[in-house]
GUMI-528306 format. One record per residue: x, y, z of N, C-alpha, C, O in turn. Coordinates in nm, 2 decimals. Layout:
! GUMI-528306
    nc1    nc2    nc3   cac1   cac2   cac3    cc1    cc2    cc3    oc1    oc2    oc3
      X      Y      Z      X      Y      Z      X      Y      Z      X      Y      Z
...
END
This chain:
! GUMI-528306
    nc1    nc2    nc3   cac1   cac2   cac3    cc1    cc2    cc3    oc1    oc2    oc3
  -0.10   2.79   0.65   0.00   2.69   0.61   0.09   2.66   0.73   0.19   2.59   0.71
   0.07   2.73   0.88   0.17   2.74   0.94   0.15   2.54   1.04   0.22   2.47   1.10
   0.01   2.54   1.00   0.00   2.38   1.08   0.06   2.28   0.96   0.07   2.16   0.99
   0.10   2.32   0.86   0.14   2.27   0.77   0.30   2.23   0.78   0.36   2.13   0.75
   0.34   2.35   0.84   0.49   2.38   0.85   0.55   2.26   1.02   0.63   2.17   1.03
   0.46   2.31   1.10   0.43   2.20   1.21   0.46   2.07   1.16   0.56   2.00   1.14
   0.33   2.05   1.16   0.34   1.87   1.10   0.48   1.82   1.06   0.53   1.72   1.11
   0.55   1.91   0.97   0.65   1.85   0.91   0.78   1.82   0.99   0.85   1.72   1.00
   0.77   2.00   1.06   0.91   1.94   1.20   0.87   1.81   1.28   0.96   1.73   1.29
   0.70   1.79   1.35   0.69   1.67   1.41   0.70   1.56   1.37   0.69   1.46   1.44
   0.73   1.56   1.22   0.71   1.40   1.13   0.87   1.37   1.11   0.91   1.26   1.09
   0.98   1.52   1.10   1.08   1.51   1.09   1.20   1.51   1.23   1.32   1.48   1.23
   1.12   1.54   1.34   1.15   1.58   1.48   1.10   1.43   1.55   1.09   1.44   1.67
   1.07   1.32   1.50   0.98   1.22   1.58   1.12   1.11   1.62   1.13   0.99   1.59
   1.24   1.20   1.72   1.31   1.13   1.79   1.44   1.01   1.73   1.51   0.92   1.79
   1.43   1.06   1.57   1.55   0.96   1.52   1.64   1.07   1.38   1.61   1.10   1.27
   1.69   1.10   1.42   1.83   1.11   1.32   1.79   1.11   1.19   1.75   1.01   1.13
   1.80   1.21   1.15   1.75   1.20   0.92   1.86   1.09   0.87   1.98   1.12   0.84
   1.79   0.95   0.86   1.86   0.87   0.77   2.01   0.90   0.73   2.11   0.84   0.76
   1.99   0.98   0.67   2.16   0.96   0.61   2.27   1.03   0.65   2.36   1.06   0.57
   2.26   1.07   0.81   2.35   1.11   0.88   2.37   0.97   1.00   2.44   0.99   1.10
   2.31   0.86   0.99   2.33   0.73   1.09   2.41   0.63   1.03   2.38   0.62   0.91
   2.49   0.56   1.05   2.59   0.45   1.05   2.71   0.50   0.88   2.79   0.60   0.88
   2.70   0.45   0.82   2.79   0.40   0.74   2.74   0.43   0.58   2.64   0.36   0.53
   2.79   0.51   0.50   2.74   0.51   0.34   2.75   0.37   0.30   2.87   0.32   0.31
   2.65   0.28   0.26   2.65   0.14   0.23   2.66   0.14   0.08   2.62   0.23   0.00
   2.72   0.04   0.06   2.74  -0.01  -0.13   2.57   0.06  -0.20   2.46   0.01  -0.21
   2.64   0.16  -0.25   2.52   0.21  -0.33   2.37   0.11  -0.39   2.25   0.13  -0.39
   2.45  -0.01  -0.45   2.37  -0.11  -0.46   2.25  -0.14  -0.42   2.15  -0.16  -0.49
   2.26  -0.12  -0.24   2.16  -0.15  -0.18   2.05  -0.05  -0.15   1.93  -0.07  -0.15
   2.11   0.09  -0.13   2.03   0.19  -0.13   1.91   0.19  -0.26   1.79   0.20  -0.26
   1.97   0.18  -0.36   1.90   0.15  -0.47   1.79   0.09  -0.45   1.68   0.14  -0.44
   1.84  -0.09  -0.45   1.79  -0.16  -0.46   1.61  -0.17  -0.33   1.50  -0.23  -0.32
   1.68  -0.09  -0.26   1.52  -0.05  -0.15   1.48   0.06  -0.21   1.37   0.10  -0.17
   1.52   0.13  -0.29   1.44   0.25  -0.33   1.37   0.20  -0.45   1.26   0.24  -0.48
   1.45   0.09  -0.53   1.33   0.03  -0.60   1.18  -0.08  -0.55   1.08  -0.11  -0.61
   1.23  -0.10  -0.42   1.15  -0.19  -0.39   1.02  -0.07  -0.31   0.91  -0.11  -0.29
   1.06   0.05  -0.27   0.98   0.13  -0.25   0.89   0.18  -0.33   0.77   0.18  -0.31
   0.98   0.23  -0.50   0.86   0.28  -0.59   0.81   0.19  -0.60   0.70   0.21  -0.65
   0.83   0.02  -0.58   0.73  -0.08  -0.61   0.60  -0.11  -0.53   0.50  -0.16  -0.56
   0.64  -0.06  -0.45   0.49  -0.05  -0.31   0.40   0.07  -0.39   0.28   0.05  -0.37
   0.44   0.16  -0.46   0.40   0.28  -0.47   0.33   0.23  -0.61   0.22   0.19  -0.60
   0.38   0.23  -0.71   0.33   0.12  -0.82   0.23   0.01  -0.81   0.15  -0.03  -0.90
   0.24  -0.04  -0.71   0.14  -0.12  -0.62   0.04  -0.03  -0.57  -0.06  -0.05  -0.63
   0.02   0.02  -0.52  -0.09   0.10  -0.42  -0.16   0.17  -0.54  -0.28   0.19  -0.51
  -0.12   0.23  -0.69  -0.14   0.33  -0.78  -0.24   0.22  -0.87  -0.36   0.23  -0.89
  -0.18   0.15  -0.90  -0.27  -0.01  -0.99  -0.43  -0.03  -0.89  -0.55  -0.03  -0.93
  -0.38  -0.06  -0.76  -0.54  -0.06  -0.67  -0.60   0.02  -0.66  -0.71   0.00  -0.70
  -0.56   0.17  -0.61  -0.65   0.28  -0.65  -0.70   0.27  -0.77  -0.82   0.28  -0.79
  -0.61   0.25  -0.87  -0.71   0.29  -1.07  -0.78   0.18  -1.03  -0.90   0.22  -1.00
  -0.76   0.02  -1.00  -0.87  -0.07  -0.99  -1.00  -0.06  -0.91  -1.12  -0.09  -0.94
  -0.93   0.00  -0.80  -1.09   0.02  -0.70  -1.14   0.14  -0.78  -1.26   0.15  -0.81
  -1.07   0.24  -0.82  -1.18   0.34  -0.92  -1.27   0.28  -1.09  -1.37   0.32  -1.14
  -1.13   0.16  -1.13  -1.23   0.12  -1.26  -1.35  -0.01  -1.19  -1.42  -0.07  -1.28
  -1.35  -0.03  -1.10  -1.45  -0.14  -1.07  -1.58  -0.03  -1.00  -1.67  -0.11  -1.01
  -1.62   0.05  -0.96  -1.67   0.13  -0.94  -1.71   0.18  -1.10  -1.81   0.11  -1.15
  -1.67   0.24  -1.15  -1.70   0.32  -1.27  -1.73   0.27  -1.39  -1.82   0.32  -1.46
  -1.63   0.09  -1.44  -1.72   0.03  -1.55  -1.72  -0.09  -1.53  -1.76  -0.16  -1.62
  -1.70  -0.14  -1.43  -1.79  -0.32  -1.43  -1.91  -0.30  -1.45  -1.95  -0.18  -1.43
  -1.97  -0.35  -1.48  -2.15  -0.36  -1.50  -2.22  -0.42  -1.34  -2.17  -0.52  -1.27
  -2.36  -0.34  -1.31  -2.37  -0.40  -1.16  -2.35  -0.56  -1.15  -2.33  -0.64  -1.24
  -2.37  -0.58  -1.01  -2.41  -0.73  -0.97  -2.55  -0.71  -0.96  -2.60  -0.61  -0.99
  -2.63  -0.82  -0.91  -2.71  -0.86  -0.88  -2.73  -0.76  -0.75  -2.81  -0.67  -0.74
  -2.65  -0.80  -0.69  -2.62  -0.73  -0.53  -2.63  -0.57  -0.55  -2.54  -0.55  -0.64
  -2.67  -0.49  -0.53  -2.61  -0.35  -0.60  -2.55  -0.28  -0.54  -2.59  -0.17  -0.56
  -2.43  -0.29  -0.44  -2.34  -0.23  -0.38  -2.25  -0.25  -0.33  -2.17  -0.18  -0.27
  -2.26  -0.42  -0.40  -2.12  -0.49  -0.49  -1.97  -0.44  -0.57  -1.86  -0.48  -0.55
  -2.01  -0.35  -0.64  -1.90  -0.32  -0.67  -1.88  -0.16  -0.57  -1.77  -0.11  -0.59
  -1.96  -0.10  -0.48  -1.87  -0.02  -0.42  -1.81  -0.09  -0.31  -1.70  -0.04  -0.27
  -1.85  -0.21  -0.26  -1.75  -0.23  -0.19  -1.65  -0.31  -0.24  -1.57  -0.33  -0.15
  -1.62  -0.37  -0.37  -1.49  -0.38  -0.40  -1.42  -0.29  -0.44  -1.30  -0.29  -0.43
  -1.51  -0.16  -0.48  -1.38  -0.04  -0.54  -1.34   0.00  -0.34  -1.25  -0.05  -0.28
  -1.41   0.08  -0.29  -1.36   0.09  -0.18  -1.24  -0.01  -0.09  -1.14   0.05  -0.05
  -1.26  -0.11  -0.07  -1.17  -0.21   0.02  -1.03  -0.22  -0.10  -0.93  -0.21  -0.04
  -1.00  -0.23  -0.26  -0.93  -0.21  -0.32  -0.87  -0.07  -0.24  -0.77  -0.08  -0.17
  -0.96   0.10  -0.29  -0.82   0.20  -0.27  -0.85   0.20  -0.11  -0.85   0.32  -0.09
  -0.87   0.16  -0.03  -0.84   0.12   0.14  -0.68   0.03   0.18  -0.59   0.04   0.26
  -0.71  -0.06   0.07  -0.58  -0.10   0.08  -0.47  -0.04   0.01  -0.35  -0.06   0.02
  -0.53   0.02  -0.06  -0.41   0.13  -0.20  -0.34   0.22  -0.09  -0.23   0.19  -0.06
  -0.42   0.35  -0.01  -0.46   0.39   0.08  -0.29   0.33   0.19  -0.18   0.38   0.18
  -0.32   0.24   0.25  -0.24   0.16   0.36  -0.18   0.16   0.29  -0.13   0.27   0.31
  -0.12   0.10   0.18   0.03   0.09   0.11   0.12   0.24   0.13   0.22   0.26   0.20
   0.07   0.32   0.06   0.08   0.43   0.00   0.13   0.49   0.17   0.25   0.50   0.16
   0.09   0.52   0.28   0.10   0.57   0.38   0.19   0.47   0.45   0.28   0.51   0.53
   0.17   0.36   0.43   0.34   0.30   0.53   0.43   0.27   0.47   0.51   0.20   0.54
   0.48   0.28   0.30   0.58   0.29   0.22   0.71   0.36   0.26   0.83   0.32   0.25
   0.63   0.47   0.30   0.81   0.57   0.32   0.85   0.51   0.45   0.95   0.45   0.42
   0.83   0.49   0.55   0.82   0.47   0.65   0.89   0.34   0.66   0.98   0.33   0.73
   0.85   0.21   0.58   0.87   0.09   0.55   1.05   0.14   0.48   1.15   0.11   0.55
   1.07   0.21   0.35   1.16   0.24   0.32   1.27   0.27   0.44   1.37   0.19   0.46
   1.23   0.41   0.50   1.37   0.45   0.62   1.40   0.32   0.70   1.52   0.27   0.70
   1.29   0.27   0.76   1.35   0.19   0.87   1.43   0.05   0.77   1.45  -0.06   0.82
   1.44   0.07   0.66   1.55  -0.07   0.59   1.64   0.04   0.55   1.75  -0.01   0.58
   1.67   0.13   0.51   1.75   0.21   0.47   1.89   0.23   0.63   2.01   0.23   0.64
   1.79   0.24   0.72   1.83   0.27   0.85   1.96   0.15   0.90   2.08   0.15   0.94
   1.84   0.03   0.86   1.90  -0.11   0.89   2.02  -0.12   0.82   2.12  -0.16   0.87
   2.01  -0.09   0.66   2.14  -0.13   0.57   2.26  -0.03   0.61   2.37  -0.08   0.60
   2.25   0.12   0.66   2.36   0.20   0.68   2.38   0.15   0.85   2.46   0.21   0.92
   2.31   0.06   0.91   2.36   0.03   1.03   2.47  -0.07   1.01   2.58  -0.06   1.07
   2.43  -0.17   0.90   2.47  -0.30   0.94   2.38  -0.40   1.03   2.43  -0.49   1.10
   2.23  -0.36   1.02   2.16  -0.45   1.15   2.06  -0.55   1.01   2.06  -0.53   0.89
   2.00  -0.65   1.10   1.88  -0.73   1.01   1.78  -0.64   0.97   1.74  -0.54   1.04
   1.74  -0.67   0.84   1.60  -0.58   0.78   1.49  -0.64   0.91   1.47  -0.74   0.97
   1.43  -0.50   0.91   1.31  -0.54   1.01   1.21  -0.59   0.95   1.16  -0.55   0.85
   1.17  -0.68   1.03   1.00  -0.73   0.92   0.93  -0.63   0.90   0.94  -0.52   0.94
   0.80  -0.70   0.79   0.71  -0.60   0.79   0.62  -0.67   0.77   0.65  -0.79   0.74
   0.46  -0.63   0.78   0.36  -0.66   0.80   0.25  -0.70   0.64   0.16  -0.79   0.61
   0.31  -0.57   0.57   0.25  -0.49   0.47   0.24  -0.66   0.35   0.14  -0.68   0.29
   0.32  -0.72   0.34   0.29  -0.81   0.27   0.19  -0.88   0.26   0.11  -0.89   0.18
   0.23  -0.96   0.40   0.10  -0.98   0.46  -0.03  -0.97   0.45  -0.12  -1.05   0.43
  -0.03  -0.81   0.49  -0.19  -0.74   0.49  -0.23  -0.71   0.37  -0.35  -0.69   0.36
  -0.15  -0.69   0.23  -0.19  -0.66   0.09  -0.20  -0.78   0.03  -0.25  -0.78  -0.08
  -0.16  -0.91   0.08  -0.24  -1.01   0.01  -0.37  -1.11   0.10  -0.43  -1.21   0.05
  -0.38  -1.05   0.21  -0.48  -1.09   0.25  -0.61  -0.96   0.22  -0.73  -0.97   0.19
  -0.55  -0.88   0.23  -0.66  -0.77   0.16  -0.72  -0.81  -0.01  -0.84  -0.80  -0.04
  -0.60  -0.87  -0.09  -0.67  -0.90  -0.21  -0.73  -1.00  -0.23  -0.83  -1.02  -0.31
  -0.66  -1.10  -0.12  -0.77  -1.25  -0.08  -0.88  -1.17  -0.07  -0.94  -1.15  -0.17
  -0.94  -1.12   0.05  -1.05  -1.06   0.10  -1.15  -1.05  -0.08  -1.24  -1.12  -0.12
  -1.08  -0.92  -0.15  -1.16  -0.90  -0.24  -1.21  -1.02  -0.35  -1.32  -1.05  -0.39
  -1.09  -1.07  -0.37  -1.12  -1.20  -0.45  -1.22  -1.27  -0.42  -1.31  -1.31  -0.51
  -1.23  -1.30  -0.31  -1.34  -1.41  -0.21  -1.48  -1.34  -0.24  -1.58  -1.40  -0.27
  -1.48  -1.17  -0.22  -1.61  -1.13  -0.27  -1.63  -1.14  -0.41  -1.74  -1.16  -0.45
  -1.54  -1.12  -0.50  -1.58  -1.07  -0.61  -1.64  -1.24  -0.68  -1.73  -1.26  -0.76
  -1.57  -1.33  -0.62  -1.65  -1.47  -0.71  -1.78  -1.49  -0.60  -1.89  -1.54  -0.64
  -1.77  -1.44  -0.50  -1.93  -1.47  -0.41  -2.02  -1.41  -0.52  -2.09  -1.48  -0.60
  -2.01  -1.28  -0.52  -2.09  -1.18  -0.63  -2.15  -1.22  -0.76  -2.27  -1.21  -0.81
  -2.04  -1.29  -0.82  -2.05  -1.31  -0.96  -2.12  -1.48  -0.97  -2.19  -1.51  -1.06
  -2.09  -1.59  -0.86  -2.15  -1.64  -0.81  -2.27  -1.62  -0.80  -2.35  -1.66  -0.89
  -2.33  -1.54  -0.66  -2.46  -1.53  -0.68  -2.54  -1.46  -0.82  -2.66  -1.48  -0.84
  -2.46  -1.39  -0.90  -2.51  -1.36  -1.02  -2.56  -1.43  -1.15  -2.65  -1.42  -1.23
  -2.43  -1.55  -1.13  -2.50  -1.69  -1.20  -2.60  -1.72  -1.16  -2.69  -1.71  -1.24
  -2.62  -1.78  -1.04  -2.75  -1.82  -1.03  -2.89  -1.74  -0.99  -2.99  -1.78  -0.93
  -2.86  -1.64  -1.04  -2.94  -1.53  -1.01  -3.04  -1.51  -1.15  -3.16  -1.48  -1.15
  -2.93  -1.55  -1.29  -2.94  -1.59  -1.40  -2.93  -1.37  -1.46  -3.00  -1.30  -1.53
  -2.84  -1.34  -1.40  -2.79  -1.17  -1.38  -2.75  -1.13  -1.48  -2.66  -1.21  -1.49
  -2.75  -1.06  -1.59  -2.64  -1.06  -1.67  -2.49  -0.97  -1.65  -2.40  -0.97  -1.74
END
């Protein structure tokens, strides 16, 4: 457990100040209001995992037969990426609100709706070629 113990000083040691000793206690409001928008990422990423695990487990095949692992996979891949740059996405607006600075962008939006474009686009290819496949 001692690489265990490591990791944590380096993830907590990685050259910035623990959040809530930097700028200013802000209108509780806000603190909130990003920690709700946090468990919402997290709520988010937990829905794609069960999805990429129920599309794997009971859709019925495609035509294609490895159709649905690659929608359950690219679903918890992107579940996956949520789930790992959430906290991270959290401090640095937490950071920004007790500075007083602009929220920094983020990417994550972005990449979680083009990730679900992605799957969408396969899953009507699939079912697509299944129609005319005459598939059931």
């Amino acid at each position: 457990m001692e690489w265990l113990r490591r990791l944590r000083h380096q993830w907590r040691d990685r050259g910035q100040a623990p959040v809530r000793t930097v700028g200013t206690e802000p209108d509780y409001r806000f603190s909130l209001a990003n920690e709700r928008t946090f468990l919402a990422w997290i709520r988010t990423a937990l829905a794609l995992l069960a999805g990429g695990v129920a599309v794997v487990q009971l859709v019925p095949s495609f035509y294609i037969g490895w159709a649905r692992h690659l929608l359950g996979i690219t679903l918890i891949v992107i579940a996956i990426a949520i789930a790992a740059t959430s906290y991270a996405r959290w401090e640095r607006r937490e950071r920004a609100i007790r500075l007083g600075a602009p929220l920094p962008p983020s990417r994550l939006p972005l990449l979680t709706g083009a990730g679900i474009t992605v799957v969408m686009i396969f899953a009507l290819a699939f079912v697509i070629v299944d129609v005319a496949r005459g598939h059931r």
